[in-house]
N, C-alpha and C positions, 0 to 999 in steps of 0.2 A: 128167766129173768135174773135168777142169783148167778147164774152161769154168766150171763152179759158183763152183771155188777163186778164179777169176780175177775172177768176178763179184762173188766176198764182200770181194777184197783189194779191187778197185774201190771200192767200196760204203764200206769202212772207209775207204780214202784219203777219199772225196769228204767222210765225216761227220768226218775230221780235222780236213781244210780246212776244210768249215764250220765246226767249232768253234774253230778259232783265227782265223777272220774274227769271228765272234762273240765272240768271249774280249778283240780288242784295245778295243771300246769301255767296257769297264770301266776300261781305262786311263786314257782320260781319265777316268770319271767318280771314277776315285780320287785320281788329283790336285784336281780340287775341293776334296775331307777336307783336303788337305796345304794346297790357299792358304786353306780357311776354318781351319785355324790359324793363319795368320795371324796371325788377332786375338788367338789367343793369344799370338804375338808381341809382337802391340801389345800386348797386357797386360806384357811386360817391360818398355816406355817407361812401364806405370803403377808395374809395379817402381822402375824408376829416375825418374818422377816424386815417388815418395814421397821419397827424399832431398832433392829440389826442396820437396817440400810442407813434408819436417822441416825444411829449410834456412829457410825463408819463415817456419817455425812461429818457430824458430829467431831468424830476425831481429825479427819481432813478436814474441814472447812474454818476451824476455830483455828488454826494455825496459818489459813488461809488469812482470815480475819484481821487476828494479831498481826501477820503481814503486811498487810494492805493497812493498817493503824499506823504501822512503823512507816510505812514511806508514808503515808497522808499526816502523819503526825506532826510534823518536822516544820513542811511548808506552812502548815496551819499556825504553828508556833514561830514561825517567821513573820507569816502574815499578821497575827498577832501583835507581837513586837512594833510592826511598821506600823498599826492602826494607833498600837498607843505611842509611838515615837509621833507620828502624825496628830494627833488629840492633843499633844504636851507643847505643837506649838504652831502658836497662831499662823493663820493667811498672810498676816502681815503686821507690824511692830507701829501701832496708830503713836503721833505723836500731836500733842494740841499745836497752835500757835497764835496768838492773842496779839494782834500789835492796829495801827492806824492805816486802815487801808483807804477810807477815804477820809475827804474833810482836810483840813488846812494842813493839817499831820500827815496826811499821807505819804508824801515824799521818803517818808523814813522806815511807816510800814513796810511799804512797796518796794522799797529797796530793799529791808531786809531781808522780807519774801524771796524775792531775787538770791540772793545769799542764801538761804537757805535751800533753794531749787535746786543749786549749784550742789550743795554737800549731799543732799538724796540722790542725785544723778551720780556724785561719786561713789557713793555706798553701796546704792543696789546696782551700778554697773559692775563691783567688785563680788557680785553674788550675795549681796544684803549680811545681816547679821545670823552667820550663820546656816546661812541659806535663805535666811526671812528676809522681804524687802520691809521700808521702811514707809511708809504713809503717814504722811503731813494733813492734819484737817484746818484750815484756816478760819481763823473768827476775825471779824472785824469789830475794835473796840470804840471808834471814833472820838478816839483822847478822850472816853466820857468814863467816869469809875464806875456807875452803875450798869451801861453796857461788858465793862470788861468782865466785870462780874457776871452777869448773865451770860457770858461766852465762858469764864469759869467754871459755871455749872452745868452746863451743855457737854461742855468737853468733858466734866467727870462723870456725870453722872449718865449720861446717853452714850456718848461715846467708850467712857471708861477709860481713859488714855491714863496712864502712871506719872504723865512727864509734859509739862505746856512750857513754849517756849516764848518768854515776853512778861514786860511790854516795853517798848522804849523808854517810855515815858516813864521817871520814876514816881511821881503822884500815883502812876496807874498801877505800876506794881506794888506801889505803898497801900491800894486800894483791894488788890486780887492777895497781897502775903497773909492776911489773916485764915483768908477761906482755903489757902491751899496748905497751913501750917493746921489748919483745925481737920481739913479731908485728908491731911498728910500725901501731897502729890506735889511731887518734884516740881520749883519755880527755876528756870533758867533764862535771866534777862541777857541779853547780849549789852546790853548799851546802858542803865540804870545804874546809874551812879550817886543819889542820891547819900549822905552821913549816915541819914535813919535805916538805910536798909541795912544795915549791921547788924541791927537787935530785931528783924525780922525771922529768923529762926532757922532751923536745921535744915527745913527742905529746899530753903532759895540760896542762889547763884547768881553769881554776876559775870561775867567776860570782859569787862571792862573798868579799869582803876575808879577807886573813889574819886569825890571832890574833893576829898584831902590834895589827892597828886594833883589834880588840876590847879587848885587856890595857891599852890607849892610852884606850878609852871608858868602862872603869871608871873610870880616874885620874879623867878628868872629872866622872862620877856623884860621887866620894869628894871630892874636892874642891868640887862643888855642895853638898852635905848636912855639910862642914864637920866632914867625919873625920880624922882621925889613927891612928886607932887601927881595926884591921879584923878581922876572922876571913873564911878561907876554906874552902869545901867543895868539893871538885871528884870527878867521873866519872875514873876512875884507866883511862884509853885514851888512844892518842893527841890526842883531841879536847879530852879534859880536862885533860891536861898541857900542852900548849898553850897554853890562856887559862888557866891558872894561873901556868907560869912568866912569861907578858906582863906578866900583870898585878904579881907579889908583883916584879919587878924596873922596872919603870914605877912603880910605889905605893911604893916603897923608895928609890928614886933622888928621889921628890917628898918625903919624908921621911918619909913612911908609916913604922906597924909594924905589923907582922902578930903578930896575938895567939895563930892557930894557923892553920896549914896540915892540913885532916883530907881525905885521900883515901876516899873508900870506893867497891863494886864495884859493875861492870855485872850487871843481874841480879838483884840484891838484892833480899828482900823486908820486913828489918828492918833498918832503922838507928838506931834508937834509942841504942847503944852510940857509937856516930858523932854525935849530938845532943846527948848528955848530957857529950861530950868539950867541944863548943863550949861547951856552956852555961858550962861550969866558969871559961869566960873571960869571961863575962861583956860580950860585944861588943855596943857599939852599932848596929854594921853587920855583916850577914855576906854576901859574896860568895858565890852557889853558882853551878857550871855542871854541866848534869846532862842527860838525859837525860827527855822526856813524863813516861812511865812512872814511874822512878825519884823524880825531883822530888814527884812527888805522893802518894808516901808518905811522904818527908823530910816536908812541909810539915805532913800531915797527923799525922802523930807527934808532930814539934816542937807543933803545937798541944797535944795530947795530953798532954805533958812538960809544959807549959807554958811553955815556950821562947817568949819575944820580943826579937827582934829585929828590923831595918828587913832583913828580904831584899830586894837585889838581883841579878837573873837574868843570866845568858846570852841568846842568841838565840834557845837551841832548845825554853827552856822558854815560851816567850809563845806558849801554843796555848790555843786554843779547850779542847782537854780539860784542863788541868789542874785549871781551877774546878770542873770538872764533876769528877775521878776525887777531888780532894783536899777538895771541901766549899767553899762559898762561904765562910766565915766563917775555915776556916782562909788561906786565901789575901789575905783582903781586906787592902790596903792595899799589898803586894810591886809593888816596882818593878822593870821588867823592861827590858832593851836591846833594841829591835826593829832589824834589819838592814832596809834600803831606807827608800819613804820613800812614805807612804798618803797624802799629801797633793798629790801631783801630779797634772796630767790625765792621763797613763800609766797610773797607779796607779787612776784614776777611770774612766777603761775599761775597764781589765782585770778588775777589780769587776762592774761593768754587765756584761760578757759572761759570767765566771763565774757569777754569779746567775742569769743566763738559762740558762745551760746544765746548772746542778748545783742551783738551789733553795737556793743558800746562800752563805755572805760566800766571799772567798776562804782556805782553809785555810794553814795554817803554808807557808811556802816555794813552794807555789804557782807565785808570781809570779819566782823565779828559775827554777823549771824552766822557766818557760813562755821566758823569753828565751835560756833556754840551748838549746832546741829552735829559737828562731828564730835566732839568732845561726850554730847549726851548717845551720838550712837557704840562711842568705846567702853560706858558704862553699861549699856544695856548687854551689850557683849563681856563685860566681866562682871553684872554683878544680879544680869540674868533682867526679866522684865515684868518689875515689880517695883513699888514707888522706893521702896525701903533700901532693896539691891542696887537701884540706880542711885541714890541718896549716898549709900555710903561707898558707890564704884566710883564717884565722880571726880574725887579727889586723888585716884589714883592715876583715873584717866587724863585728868590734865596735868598730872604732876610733870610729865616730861615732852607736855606735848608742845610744839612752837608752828603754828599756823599762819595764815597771811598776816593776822592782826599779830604777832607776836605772839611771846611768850603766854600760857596760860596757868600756871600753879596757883590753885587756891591761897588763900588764907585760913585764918581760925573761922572767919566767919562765911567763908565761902564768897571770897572777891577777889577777884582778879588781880596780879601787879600789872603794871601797861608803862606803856613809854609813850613819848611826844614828840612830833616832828612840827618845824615852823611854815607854814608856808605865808604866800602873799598873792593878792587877786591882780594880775599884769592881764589886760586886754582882755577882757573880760574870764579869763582862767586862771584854776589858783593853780601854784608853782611854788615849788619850794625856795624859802625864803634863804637866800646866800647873806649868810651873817659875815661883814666885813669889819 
């Protein structure tokens, strides 16, 4: 039995030994695994290669970079430039325009409108101001001063315009110069002639002479035709008080007498009562200053009445409609004052263009909106588009400018000087009056 036990311990010992003679060649072959990691070792020099590779990216690609900055930079800074040269100036150069588009007044609106169409179509066909065209917002005042006002502050305040053009009327600019002297934004009336608008202030303009010149161009009518003795009618507004007091203290001072001074109203449909006052004095001449409208029921009544007299006009009655609303027969032979002067090349273009553009002569006034549009577009071009730029470019702008309606050189107080042609109504057209 010890012999077996002895024989089995034997037996186990010998299969020990063999198996740890056998067991140690695994040892080497497991170090193998550990030096073929190695490589994976060497994969931490690609670890730390890639710092070397970003390093290298690093030194090429940052000059790469800088490169590609330098030509992208340039455009960028060009583009740049254009966004704010583009931002610095507007779509378009808004300008208000405040005058009588409908209602009894309209005639003068509408015509100036007309005139003014004309001077935007010349401007932005010439590539605008600067490249900018030029945009007209038109408001309708209907001779009323509280509408002209509420179109005053529509244009400033909604639209934001620097610069409103109007109104004919000078009541109505008498009514719009406080609000545009207080918002400080440029007043440029073409036609407002009123004495008072002198001490209206720094932001308003006129285009057309005071009633000073006017009360001064009757004297010389009354003195051509070899008067003494006068009768007057005048529109009882500022407009008409105006060339009334010019005139009866210039005709008074020449040694004039005045046989009666008859005011009558804006609006009016019968004056007859107002007619029959003059008749009663029996004047050789009667001076009226009036209003399209108005005029051309006077004249037509006076016929009527049988009232003769030599009329002579105002400015604003030498229109195309009055032959036509008062009857050719009642008008024929009235001598009328025209402002500007139809016989220039100025005047002889502006004509040619109008005709092209509207199928007809040019209408009353016209030809001062039209220069009152370009006069305010040469200031906005020197003195840039802003109420204050335009305010003090204006006077440069007109200083040598000479348009259809003539010359335009400010004064101290921002009014026009103007000149006066005579015409007379033959056949039912007025035509210049041949002084013999």
């Amino acid at each position: 039995m010890k012999l077996r036990l002895f024989a089995i311990l034997s037996v186990l010992v010998l299969v020990v030994t063999v198996a740890a003679q056998c067991g140690t060649p695994p040892a080497p072959t497991v170090a193998p695994p550990a030096k073929t990691e190695a490589p994976k070792a060497t994969e931490a020099p690609k670890a730390t290669e890639a710092p070397k590779a970003t390093e290298a990216a690093k030194e090429t690609e940052a000059p790469k970079a800088t490169e590609a900055a330098k030509e992208t930079e340039a455009p960028k800074a060009t583009e740049a430039a254009k966004e704010t040269e583009a931002a610095a100036k507007p779509a378009s150069y808004k300008v208000g325009f405040i005058n009588h588009l409908t209602g009894d007044a309209a005639v003068y609106g509408q015509s100036m409108k007309m005139g003014i169409e004309l001077a935007v179509d010349a401007i932005n066909g010439a590539g605008g101001i600067g490249g900018v065209p030029v945009e007209v917002i038109y408001e309708d005042d209907r001779l009323s001063a509280a509408d002209a006002q509420s179109a005053f502050l529509k244009l400033v305040q909604s639209d934001k315009v620097p610069v409103i053009l109007g109104s004919a009327s000078s009541s109505i600019s008498l009514a719009i110069c406080p609000k545009a002297q207080e918002y400080k934004v440029v007043q440029v009336s073409a036609v407002s002639t009123a004495p008072s608008l002198r001490d209206c202030g720094k932001y308003f303009f006129s285009a057309m002479a005071s009633d000073f010149a006017q009360g001064v161009e009757w004297v010389k009518v009354a003195d051509f035709l070899k008067v003494k003795e006068a009768a007057v009618m005048y529109l009882n507004n500022d407009y008409g008080i105006g060339v009334k007091d010019t005139f009866v203290k210039a005709f008074e001072a020449a040694g004039g007498k005045l046989l009666i001074v008859q005011p009558f109203e804006l609006g009016s449909k019968d004056f007859r009562t107002e007619i029959l006052k003059v008749r009663e004095t029996n004047p050789k001449v009667t001076f009226i200053v009036d209003h399209v409208a108005e005029s051309s029921i006077v004249f037509k009544q006076a016929a009527e009445l049988g009232f003769k007299t030599q009329w002579v006009t105002d400015v604003s009655i030498v229109s195309a409609e009055v032959p036509q609303l008062a009857g050719k027969a009642a008008v024929e032979g009235i001598l009328g004052v025209q402002a500007g002067n139809t016989q220039t090349a100025e005047y002889k273009a502006f004509k040619a263009a109008f005709t092209k553009k509207f199928a007809k002569d040019p209408t009353i006034w016209a030809d001062f909106a039209y220069d009152s549009m370009m006069i305010v577009g040469k200031a906005i071009e020197l003195g840039g588009y802003t109420s204050d730029g335009i305010q003090k470019a204006m006077f440069e702008a007109a200083d040598s400018y000479v348009g259809p309606s003539g010359a335009k050189k400010f004064d101290q107080y921002g009014i026009s000087q103007g000149s006066y042609e005579w015409v007379t109504a033959k056949d039912g057209q007025w035509v210049l009056y041949e002084k013999k």
